[in-house]
C-alpha positions, -999 to 999 in steps of 0.1 A, spaced: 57 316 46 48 276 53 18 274 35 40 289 5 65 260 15 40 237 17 25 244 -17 64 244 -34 68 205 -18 34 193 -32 46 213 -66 78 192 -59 64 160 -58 41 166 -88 66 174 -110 87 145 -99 65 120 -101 51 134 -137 87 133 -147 93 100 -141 62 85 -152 67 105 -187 99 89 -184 85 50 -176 64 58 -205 87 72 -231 111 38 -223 79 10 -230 75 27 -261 113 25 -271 110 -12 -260 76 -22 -273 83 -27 -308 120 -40 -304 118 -59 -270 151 -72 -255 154 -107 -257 152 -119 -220 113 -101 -221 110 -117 -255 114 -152 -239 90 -144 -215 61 -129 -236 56 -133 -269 48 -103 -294 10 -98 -289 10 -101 -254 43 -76 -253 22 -53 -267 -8 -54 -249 13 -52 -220 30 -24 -230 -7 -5 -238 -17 -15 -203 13 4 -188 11 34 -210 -29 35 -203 -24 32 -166 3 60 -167 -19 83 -182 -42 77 -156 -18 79 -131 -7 114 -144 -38 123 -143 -48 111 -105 -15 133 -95 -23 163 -105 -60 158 -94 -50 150 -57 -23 178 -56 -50 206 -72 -70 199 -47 -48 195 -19 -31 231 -32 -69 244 -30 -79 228 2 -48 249 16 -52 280 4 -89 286 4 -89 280 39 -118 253 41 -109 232 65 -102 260 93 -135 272 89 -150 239 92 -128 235 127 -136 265 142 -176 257 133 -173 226 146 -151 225 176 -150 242 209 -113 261 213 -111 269 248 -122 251 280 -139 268 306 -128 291 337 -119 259 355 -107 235 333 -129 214 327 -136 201 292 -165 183 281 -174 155 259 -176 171 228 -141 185 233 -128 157 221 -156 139 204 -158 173 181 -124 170 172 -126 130 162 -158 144 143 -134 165 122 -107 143 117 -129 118 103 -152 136 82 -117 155 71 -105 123 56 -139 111 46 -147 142 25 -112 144 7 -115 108 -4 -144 116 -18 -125 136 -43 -108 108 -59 -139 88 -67 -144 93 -103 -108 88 -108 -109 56 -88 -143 42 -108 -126 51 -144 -91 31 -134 -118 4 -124 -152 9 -150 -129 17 -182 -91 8 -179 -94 -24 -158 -124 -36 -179 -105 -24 -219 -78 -50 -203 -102 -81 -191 -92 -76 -155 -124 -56 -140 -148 -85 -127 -166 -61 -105 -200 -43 -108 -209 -8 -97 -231 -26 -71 -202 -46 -58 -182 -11 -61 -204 11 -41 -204 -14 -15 -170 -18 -10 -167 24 -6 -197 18 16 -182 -6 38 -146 8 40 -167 44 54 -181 22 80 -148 4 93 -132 38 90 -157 54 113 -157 23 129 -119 19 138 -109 52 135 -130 71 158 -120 50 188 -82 56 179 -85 89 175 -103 94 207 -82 72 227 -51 96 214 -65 129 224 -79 114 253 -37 101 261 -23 138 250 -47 153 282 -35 127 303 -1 123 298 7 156 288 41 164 271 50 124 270 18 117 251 36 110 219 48 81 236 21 61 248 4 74 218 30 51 193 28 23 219 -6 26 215 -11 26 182 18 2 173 2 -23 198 -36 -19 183 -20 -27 147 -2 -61 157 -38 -69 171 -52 -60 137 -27 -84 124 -44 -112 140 -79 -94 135 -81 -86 101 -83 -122 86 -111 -131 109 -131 -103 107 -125 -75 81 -114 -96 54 -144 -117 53 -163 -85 51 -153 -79 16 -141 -115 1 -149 -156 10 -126 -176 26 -127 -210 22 -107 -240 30 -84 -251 5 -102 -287 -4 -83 -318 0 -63 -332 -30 -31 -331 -43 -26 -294 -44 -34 -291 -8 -14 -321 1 15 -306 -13 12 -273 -3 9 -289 30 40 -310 29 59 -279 19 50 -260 45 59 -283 65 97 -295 54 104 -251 50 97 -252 86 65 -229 79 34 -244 103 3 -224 96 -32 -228 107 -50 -232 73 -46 -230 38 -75 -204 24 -88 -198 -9 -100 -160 -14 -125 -152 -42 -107 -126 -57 -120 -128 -87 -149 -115 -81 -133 -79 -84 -98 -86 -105 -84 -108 -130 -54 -98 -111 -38 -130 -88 -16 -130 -56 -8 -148 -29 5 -143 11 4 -155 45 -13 -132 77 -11 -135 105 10 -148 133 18 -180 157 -8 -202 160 -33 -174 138 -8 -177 110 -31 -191 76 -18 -192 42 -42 -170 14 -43 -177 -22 -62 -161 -48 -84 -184 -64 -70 -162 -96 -37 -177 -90 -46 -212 -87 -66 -213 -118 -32 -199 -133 -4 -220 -119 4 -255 -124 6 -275 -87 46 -271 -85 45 -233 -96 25 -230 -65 42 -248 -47 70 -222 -56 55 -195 -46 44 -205 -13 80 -216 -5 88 -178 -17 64 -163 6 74 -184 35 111 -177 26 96 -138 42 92 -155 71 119 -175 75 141 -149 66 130 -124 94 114 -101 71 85 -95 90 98 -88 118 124 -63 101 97 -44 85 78 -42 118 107 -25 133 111 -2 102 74 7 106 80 13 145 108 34 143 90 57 114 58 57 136 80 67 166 95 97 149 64 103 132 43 108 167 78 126 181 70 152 152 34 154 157 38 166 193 67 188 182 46 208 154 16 209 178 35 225 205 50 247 189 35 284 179 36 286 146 27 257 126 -9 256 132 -15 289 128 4 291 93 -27 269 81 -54 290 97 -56 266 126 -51 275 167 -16 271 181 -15 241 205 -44 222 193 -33 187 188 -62 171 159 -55 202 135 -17 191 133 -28 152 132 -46 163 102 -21 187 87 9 160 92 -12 136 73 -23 157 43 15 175 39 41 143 53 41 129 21 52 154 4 82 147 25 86 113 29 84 108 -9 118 114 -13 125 86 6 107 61 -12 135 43 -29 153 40 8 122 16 18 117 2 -15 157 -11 -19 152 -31 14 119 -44 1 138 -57 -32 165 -71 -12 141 -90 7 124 -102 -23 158 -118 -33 165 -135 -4 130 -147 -9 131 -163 -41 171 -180 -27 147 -192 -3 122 -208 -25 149 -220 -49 166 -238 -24 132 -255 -8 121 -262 -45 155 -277 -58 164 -253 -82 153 -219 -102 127 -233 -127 95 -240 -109 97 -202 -93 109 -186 -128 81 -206 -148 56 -195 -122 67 -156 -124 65 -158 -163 31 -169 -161 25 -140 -137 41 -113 -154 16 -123 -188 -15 -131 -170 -11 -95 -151 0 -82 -182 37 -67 -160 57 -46 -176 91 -61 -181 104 -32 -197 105 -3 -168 127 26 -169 159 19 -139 150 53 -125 112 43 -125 114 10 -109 145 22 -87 128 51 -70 91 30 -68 95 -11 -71 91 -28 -39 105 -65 -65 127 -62 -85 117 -62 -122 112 -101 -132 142 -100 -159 160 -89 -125 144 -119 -106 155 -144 -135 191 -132 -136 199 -136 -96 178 -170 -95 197 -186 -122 226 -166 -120 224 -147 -155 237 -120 -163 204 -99 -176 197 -60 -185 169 -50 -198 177 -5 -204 204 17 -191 190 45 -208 183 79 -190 
C-alpha cells in the first residue's frame, strides 16, 4: 500500500512538472515572434529569438531528465534492488549480548554512499548532452570532457570524503542517544554546515576553480569604496575562472565575519561596465544587510529540524521500512528512503520558499538602488545579463511562480523604477 503511494506521488510530480514546462514552453513560443515591448527594449529581435530556442531546447531536455530520474526511481522501487543490496551488505542483528561491531555501522555508511553514488550515475548521459550538445549549440559550454570527468571524479571523492564521516557520526549519535538522536543529529549537522560555510571557499572551491585577487585599479578601488560606504567589510575581493566551464556569469559573497570575501566571475567582469558592477555588488550586499542570510538559515534549520523529527518517526515505526523491502527499525534504510521519496513531497511546496526568495530579491535591488543613487546602473546591468545568458523574459506566471527564486527581470524593472510592467496573464 506505500510503495503504491509512493509510486502515485513520483507519478504526481512528473506530470506536474511536464505540465508546466509544456506550459513555459507553449507561452515563449506565443511571445517569440510578437514580444511585449518591455522584453523588446531589453533584447532586440535576433537575440529574442535565440533566447527563446535556448529556453525551448533546455525544456526539452528538462522533460526529458524528468521522466528519466522518475523511471528509474519507479524501478529502483519496485524491483526491489536496493534491499537486496542491504541485506548482502549489512549485518541486521547484533549478537546475544549486544554488542555491535565495526562494520555495523561502517556497512551501513557503505550503503548509503554507494546508494547515492550509483543512482547518480544514472543521470550522466543526461547531464554530458545538457553540457556536450545544448550548452555548446548556444556558445556557453567552455568545458572539455577531460575537465568534465574530473569534476564527476572529484565531486565522488569529497562525497566519500565528507559524507562518510557524517553519516557515521549520525548512526553512531542514534546508538548513543537513543530516542533523542534526531536532535543532536540536526545540531549536528546544522553546526557541520555553518563550518562548511567558512570551509568551502578555502578549500573545496579551489578544488574545482582559481581564485585570485581582484588586481588593483579602478574597478577594485571602487568595488572597495562601495563596500565600504554600504556598510559591507569583507576580507577580499576574488576573481573566479568560471569561464573555464560556462559562458554563464554570476556573482556573491561567502562566507562570514572576518572569512566574509566577495566572488565574481571573471565572466561577469568581462561583461559589465565598472558602475554595473558596482550595482551588483551593492545588490548582493543589500542580502546581507537586509538579514537575508540569516532568515534563510533559520528557514533551512527549521526544515532540517522537522526533517530529522520525521526521519526518526518513520524509522521507529513498523511499517515503513518494511513497505520498501527494508527491516523495521533500522535507521540508514529510512535515511535513504526519506531522501529518494521527500521530494516528491516537498515539491509542492516549492513556490512557498521561492515567494520569500523573490521578496528578498526585491528588497535587494531597493537596496542597491538606494546605495547606487538610483534604478539605472542595476537595470542596465540586468539587461546585459539577461542577453549575455540568453534569460528568458517571457515565462509563463504559473512557471516562474511555482519555480523562480527572482523575479522575472521585466518584474525587476517595474519595482526598481516604479513601472507598471506585465509581460502574460495567460493560463
Amino acid at each position: 500500500m506505500l510503495l503504491s503511494l509512493a509510486l502515485i506521488l513520483i507519478a504526481l510530480r512528473l506530470a506536474a512538472e511536464i505540465f508546466l514546462s509544456l506550459l513555459n514552453s507553449r507561452e515563449v513560443r506565443r511571445r517569440a515572434d510578437a514580444p511585449p515591448a518591455p522584453v523588446a527594449a531589453i533584447m532586440d529581435a535576433a537575440t529574442s529569438g535565440k533566447a527563446a530556442a535556448y529556453t525551448l531546447a533546455k525544456g526539452r531536455l528538462g522533460r526529458v531528465e524528468l521522466a528519466w530520474d522518475a523511471l528509474v526511481l519507479a524501478a529502483l522501487l519496485l524491483s526491489g534492488a536496493l534491499p537486496r543490496v542491504y541485506y548482502a551488505l549489512c549485518p541486521v542483528y547484533v549478537d546475544d549480548v549486544g554488542a555491535v561491531g565495526a562494520w555495523f555501522w561502517w556497512s551501513r555508511v557503505v550503503f548509503l554512499i554507494g546508494a547515492g553514488i550509483a543512482l547518480s550515475l544514472f543521470s550522466l548521459p543526461l547531464d554530458w548532452w545538457g553540457q556536450f550538445r545544448l550548452e555548446q549549440r548556444f556558445g556557453f559550454n567552455k568545458s572539455t570532457p577531460g575537465l568534465w570527468v574530473a569534476d564527476k571524479i572529484k565531486g565522488l571523492a569529497l562525497s566519500v570524503v565528507i559524507g562518510a564521516p557524517v553519516l557515521w557520526v549520525l548512526l553512531w549519535l542514534a546508538r548513543l542517544a537513543g530516542g533523542a538522536w534526531w536532535a543532536w543529529g540536526f545540531v549536528f549537522v546544522f553546526g557541520f554546515q555553518l563550518l562548511m560555510l567558512v570551509l568551502y571557499p578555502k578549500f573545496i572551491l579551489p578544488l574545482f576553480n582559481k581564485l585570485t585577487p581582484l588586481p588593483d585599479g579602478e574597478l577594485r578601488t571602487r568595488l572597495m569604496a562601495l563596500a565600504e560606504r554600504s556598510g559591507f567589510r569583507a576580507s577580499t575581493i576574488q576573481v573566479m575562472d568560471g569561464s573555464k566551464r560556462s559562458g554563464h556569469s554570476n556573482a556573491y559573497f561567502t562566507g562570514f565575519g572576518r572569512f566574509r570575501r566577495i566572488v565574481l566571475f571573471d565572466t561577469l567582469i568581462g561583461q559589465l561596465a565598472p558602475e554595473e558592477l558596482e550595482a551588483v555588488l551593492a545588490h548582493e550586499v543589500g542580502h546581507y544587510k537586509r538579514g537575508h542570510i540569516p532568515k534563510m538559515l533559520a528557514v533551512s534549520a527549521a526544515m532540517m529540524l522537522g526533517g530529522f523529527a520525521l526521519i526518526a518517526w518513520l524509522a521507529g515505526s513498523a511499517w515503513f521500512n518494511p513497505a520498501f523491502g527494508f527491516p523495521a527499525g533500522d535507521l540508514a534504510p529510512a535515511f535513504l528512503l526519506f531522501a529518494l521519496l521527500g521530494g516528491a513531497v516537498t515539491f509542492w511546496l516549492t513556490p512557498l520558499g521561492n515567494l520569500l526568495s523573490r521578496k528578498h530579491e526585491y528588497e535587494a535591488d531597493a537596496f542597491a538602488r538606494e546605495v547606487m543613487g538610483g534604478p539605472a546602473p542595476l537595470v542596465g546591468a540586468l539587461r546585459k545579463l539577461a542577453r549575455e545568458n540568453l534569460s528568458n523574459l517571457t515565462p509563463h506566471p504559473w512557471f516562474s511562480g511555482f519555480y523562480y527564486s527572482h523575479p522575472t527581470l521585466v518584474e525587476r524593472e517595474a519595482a526598481l523604477t516604479g513601472s507598471q510592467t506585465t509581460t502574460s496573464k495567460t493560463p
